[in-house]
PyMOL Python script that loads the backbone (N, CA, C, O; Angstrom):
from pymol import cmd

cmd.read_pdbstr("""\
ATOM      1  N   UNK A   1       1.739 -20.607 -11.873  1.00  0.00           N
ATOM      2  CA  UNK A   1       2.406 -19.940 -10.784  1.00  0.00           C
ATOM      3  C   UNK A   1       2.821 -18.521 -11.180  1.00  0.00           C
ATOM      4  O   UNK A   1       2.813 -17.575 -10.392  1.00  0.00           O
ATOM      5  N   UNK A   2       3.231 -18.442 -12.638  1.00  0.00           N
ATOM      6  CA  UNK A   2       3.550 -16.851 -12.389  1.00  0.00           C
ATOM      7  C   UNK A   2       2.707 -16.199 -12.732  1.00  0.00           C
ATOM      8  O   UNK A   2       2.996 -15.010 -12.867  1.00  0.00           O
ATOM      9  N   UNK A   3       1.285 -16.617 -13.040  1.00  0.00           N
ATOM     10  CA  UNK A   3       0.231 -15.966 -13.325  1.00  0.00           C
ATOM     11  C   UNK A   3       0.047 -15.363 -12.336  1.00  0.00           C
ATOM     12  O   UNK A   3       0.176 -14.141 -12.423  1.00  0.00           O
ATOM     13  N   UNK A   4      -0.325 -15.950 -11.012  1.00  0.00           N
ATOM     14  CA  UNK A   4      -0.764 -15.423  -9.424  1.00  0.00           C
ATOM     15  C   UNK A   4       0.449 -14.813  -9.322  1.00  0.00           C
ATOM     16  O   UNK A   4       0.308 -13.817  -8.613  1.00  0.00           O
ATOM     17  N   UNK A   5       1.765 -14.956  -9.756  1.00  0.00           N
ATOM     18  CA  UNK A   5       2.560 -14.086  -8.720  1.00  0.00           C
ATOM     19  C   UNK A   5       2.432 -12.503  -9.469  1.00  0.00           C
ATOM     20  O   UNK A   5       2.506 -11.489  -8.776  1.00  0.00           O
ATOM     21  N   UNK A   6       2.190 -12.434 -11.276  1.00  0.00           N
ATOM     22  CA  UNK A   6       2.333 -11.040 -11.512  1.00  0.00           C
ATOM     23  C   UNK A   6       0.720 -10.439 -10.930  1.00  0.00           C
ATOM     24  O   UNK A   6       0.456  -9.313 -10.508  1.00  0.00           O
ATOM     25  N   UNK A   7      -0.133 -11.550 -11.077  1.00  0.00           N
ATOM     26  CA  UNK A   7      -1.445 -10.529 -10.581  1.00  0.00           C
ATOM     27  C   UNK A   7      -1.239 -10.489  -8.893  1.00  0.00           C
ATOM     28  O   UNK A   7      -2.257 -10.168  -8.280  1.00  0.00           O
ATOM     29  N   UNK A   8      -0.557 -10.654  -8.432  1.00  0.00           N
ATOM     30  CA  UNK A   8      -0.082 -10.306  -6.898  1.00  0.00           C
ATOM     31  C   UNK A   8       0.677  -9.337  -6.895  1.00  0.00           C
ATOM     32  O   UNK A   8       0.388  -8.466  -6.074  1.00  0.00           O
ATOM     33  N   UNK A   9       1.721  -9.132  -7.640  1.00  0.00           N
ATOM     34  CA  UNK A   9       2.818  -8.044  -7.738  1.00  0.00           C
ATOM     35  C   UNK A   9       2.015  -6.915  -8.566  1.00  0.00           C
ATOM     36  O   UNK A   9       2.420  -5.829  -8.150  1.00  0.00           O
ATOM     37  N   UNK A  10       1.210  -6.762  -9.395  1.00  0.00           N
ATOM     38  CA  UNK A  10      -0.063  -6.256  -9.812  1.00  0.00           C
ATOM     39  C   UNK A  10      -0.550  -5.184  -8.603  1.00  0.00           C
ATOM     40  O   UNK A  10      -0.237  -4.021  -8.344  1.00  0.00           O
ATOM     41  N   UNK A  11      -1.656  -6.353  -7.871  1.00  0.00           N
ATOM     42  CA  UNK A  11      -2.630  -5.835  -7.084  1.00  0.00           C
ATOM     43  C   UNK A  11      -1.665  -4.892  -5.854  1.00  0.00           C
ATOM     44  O   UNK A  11      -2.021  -3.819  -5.367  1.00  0.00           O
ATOM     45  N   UNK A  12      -0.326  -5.674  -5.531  1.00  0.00           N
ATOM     46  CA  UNK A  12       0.389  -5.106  -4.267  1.00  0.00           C
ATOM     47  C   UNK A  12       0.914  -3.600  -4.627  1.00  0.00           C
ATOM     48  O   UNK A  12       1.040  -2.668  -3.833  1.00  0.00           O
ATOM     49  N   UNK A  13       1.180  -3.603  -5.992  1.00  0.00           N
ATOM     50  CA  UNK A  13       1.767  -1.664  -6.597  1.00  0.00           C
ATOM     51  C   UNK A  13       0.069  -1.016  -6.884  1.00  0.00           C
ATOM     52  O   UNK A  13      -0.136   0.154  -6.562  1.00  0.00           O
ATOM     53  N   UNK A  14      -0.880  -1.699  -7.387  1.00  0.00           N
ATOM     54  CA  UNK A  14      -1.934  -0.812  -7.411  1.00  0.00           C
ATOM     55  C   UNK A  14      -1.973  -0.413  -5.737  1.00  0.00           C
ATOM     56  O   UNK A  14      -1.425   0.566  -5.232  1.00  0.00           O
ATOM     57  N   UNK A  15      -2.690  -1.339  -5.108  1.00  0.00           N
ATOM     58  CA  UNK A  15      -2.927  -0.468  -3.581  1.00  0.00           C
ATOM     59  C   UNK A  15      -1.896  -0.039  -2.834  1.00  0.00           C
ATOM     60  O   UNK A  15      -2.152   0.083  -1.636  1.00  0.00           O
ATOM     61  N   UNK A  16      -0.768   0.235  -3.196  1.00  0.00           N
ATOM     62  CA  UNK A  16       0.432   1.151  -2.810  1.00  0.00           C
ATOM     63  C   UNK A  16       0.203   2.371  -3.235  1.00  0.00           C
ATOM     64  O   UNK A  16      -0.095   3.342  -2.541  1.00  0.00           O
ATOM     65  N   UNK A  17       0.395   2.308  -4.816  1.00  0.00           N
ATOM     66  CA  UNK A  17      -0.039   3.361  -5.078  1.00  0.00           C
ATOM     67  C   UNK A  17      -1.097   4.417  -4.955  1.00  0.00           C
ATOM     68  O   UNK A  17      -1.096   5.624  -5.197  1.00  0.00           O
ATOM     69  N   UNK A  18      -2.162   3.432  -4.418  1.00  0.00           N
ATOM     70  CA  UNK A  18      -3.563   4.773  -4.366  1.00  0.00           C
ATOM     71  C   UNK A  18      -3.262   4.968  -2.398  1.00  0.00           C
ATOM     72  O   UNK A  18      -3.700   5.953  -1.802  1.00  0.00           O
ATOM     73  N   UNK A  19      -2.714   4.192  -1.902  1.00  0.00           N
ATOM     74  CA  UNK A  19      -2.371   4.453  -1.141  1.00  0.00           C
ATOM     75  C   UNK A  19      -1.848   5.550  -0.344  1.00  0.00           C
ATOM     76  O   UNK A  19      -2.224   6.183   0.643  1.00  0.00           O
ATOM     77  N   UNK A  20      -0.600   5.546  -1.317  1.00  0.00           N
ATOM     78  CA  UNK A  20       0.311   6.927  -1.224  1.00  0.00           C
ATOM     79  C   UNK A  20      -0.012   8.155  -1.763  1.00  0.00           C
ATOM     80  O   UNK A  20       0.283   9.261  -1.310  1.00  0.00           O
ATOM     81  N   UNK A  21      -0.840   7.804  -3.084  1.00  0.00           N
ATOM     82  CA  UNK A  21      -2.042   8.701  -3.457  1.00  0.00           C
ATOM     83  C   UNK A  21      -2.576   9.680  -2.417  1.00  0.00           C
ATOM     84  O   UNK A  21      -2.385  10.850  -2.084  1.00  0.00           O
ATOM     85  N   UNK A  22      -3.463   8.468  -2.002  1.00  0.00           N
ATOM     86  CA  UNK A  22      -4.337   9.346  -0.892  1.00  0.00           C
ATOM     87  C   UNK A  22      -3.795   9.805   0.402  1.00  0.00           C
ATOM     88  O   UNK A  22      -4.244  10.860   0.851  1.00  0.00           O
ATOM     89  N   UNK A  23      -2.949   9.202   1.025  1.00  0.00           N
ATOM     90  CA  UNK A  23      -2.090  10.205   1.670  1.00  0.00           C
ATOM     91  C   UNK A  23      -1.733  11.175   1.426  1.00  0.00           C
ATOM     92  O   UNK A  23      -2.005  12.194   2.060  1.00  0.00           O
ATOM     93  N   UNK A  24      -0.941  11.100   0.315  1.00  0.00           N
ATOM     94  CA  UNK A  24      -0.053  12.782  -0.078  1.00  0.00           C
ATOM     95  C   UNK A  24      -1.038  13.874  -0.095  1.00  0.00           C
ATOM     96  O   UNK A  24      -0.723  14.930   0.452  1.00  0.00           O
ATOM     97  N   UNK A  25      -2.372  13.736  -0.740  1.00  0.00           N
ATOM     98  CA  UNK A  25      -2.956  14.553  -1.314  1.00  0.00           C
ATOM     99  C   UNK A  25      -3.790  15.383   0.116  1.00  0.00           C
ATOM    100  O   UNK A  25      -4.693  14.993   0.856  1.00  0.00           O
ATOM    101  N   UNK A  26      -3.005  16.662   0.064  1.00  0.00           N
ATOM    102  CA  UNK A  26      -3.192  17.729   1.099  1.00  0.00           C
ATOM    103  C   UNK A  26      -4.530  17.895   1.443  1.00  0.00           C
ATOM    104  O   UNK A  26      -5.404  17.835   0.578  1.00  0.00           O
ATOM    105  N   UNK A  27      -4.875  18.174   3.048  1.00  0.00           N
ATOM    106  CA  UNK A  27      -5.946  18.464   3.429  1.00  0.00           C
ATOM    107  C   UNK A  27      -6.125  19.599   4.621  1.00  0.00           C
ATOM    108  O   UNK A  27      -7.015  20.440   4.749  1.00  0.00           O
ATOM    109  N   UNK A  28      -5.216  19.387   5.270  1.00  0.00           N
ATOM    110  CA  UNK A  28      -5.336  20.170   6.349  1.00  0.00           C
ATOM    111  C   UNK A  28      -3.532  20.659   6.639  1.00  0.00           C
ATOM    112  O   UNK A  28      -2.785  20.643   7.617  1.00  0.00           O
ATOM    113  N   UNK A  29      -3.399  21.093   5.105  1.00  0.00           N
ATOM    114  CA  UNK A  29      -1.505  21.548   5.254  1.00  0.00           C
ATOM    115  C   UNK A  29      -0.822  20.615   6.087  1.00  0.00           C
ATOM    116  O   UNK A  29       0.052  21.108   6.800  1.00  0.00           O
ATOM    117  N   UNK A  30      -1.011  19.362   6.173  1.00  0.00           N
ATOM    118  CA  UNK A  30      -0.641  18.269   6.797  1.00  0.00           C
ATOM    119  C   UNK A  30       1.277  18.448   5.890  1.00  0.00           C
ATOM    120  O   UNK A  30       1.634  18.846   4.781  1.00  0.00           O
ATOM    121  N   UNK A  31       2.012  17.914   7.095  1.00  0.00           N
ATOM    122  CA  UNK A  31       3.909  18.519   6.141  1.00  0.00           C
ATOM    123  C   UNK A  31       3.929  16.719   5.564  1.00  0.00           C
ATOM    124  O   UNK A  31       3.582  15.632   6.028  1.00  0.00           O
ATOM    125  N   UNK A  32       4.691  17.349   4.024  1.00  0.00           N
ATOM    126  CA  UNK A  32       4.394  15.812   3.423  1.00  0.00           C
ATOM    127  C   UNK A  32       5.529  14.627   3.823  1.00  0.00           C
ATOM    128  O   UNK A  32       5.685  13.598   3.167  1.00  0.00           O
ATOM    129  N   UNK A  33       6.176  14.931   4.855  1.00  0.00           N
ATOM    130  CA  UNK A  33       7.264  13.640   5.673  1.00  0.00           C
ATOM    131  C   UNK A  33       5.890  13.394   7.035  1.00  0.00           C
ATOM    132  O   UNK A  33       5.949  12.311   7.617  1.00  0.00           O
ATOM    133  N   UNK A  34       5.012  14.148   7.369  1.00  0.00           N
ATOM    134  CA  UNK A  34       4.178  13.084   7.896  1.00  0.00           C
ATOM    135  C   UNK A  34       3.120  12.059   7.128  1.00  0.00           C
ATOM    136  O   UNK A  34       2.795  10.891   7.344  1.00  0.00           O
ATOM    137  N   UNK A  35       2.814  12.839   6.337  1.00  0.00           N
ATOM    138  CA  UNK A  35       2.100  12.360   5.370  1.00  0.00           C
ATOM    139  C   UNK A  35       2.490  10.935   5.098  1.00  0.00           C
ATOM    140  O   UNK A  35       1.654  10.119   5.488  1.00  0.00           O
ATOM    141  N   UNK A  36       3.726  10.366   4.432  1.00  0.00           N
ATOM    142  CA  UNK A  36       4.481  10.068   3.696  1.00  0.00           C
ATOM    143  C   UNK A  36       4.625   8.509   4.918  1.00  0.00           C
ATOM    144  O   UNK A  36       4.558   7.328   4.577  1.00  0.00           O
ATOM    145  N   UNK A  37       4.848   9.108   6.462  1.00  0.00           N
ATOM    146  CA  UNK A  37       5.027   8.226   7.140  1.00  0.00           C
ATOM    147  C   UNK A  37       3.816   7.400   7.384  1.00  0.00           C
ATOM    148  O   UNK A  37       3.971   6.277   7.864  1.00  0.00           O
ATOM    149  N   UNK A  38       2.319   7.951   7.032  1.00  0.00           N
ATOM    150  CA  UNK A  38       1.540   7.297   7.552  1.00  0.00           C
ATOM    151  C   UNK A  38       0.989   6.907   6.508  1.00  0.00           C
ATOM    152  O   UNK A  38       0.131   6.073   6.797  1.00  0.00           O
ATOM    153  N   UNK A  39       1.085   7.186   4.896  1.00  0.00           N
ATOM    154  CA  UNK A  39       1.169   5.884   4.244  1.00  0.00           C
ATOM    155  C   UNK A  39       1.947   4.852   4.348  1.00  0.00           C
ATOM    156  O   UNK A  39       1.563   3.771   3.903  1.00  0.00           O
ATOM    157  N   UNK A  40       3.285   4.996   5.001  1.00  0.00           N
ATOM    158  CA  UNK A  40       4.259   4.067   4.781  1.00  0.00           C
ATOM    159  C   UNK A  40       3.678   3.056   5.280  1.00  0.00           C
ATOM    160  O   UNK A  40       3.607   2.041   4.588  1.00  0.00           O
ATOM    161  N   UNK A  41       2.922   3.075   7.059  1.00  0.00           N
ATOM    162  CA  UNK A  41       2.355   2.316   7.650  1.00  0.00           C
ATOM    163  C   UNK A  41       1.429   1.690   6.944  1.00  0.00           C
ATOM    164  O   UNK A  41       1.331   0.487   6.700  1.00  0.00           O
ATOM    165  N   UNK A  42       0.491   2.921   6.505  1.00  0.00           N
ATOM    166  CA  UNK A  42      -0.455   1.932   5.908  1.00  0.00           C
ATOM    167  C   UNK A  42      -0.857   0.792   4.543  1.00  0.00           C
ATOM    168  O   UNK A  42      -1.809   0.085   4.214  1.00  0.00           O
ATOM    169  N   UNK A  43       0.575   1.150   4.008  1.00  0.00           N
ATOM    170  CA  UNK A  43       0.746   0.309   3.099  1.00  0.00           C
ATOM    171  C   UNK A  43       1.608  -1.063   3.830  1.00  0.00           C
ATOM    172  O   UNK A  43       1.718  -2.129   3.224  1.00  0.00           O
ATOM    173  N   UNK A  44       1.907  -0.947   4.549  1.00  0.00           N
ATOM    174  CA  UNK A  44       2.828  -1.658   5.125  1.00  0.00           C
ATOM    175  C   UNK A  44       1.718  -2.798   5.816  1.00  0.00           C
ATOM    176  O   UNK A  44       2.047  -3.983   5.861  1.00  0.00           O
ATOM    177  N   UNK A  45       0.245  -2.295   6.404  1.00  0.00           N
ATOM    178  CA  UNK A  45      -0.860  -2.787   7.118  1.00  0.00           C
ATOM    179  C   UNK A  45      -1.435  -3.601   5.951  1.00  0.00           C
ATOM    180  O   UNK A  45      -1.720  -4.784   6.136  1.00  0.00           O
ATOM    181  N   UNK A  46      -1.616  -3.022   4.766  1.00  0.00           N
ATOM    182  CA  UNK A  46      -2.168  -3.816   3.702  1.00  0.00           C
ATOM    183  C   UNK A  46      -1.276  -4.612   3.027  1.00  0.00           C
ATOM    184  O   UNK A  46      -1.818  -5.532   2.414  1.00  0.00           O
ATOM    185  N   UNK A  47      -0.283  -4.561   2.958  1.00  0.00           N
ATOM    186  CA  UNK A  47       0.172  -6.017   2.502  1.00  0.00           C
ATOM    187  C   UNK A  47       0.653  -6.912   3.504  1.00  0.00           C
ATOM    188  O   UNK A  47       1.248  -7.863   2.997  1.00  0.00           O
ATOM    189  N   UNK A  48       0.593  -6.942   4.987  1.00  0.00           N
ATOM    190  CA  UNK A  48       0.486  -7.750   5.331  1.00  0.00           C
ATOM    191  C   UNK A  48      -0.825  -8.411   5.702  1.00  0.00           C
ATOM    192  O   UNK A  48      -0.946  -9.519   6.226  1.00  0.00           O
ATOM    193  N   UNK A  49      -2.096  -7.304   5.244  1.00  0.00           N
ATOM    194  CA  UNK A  49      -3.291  -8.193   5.313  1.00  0.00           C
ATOM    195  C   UNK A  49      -3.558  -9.268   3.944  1.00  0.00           C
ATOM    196  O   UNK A  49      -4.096 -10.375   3.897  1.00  0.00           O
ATOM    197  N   UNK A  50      -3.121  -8.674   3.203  1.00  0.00           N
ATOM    198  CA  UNK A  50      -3.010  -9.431   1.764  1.00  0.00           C
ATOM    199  C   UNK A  50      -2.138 -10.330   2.049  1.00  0.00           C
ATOM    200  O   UNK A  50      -2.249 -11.377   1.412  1.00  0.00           O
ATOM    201  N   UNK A  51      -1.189 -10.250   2.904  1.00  0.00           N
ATOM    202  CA  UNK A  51       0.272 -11.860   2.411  1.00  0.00           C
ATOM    203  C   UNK A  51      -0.945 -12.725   2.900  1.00  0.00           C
ATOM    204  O   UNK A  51      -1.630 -13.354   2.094  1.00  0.00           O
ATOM    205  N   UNK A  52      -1.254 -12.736   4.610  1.00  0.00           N
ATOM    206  CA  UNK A  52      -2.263 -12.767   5.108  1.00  0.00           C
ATOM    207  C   UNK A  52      -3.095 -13.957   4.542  1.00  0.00           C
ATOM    208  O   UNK A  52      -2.984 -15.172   4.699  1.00  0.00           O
ATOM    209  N   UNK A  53      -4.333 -12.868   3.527  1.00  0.00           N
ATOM    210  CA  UNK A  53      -5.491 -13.775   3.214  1.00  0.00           C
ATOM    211  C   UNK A  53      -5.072 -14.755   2.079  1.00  0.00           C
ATOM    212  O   UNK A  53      -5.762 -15.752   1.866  1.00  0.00           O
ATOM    213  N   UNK A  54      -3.801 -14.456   1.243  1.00  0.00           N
ATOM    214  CA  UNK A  54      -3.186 -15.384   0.207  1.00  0.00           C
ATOM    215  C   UNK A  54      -2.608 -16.639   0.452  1.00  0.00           C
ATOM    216  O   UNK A  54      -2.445 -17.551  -0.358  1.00  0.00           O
ATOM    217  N   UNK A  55      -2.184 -16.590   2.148  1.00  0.00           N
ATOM    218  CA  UNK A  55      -1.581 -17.808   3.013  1.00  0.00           C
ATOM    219  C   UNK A  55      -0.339 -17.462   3.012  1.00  0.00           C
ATOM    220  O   UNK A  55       0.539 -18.084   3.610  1.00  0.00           O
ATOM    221  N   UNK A  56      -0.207 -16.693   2.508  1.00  0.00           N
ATOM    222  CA  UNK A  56       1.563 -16.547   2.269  1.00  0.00           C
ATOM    223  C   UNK A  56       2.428 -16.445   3.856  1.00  0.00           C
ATOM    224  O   UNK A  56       3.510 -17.027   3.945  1.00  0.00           O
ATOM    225  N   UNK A  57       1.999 -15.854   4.787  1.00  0.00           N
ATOM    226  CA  UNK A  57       2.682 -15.828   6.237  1.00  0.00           C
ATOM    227  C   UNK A  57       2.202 -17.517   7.023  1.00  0.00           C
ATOM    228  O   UNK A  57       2.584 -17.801   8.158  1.00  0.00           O
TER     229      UNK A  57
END
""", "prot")
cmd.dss("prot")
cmd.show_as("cartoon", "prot")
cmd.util.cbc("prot")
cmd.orient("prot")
């Protein structure tokens, strides 16, 4: 059991992080509180697709 839970707590900060990654990282002088909001979402979209396919919801 805590094997799956650190490679879950693992996988959930890796794709946060490239997440927020790739948001932040400027393209079109985008201001970084929008930026910032639409990783929030979209990290927010991926771990509930992940609780999701794990059964967890």
């Amino acid at each position: 059991m805590k094997d799956h839970d650190f490679a879950m707590g693992m996988t959930m900060g890796l794709m946060a992080g490239a997440a927020m990654g790739i948001m932040m990282t400027p393209k079109r002088k985008r201001s970084i509180q929008k930026a910032a909001d639409k990783a929030k979402k979209t990290v927010g979209e991926v771990m509930e697709d992940l609780a999701d396919e794990l059964g967890m919801h």
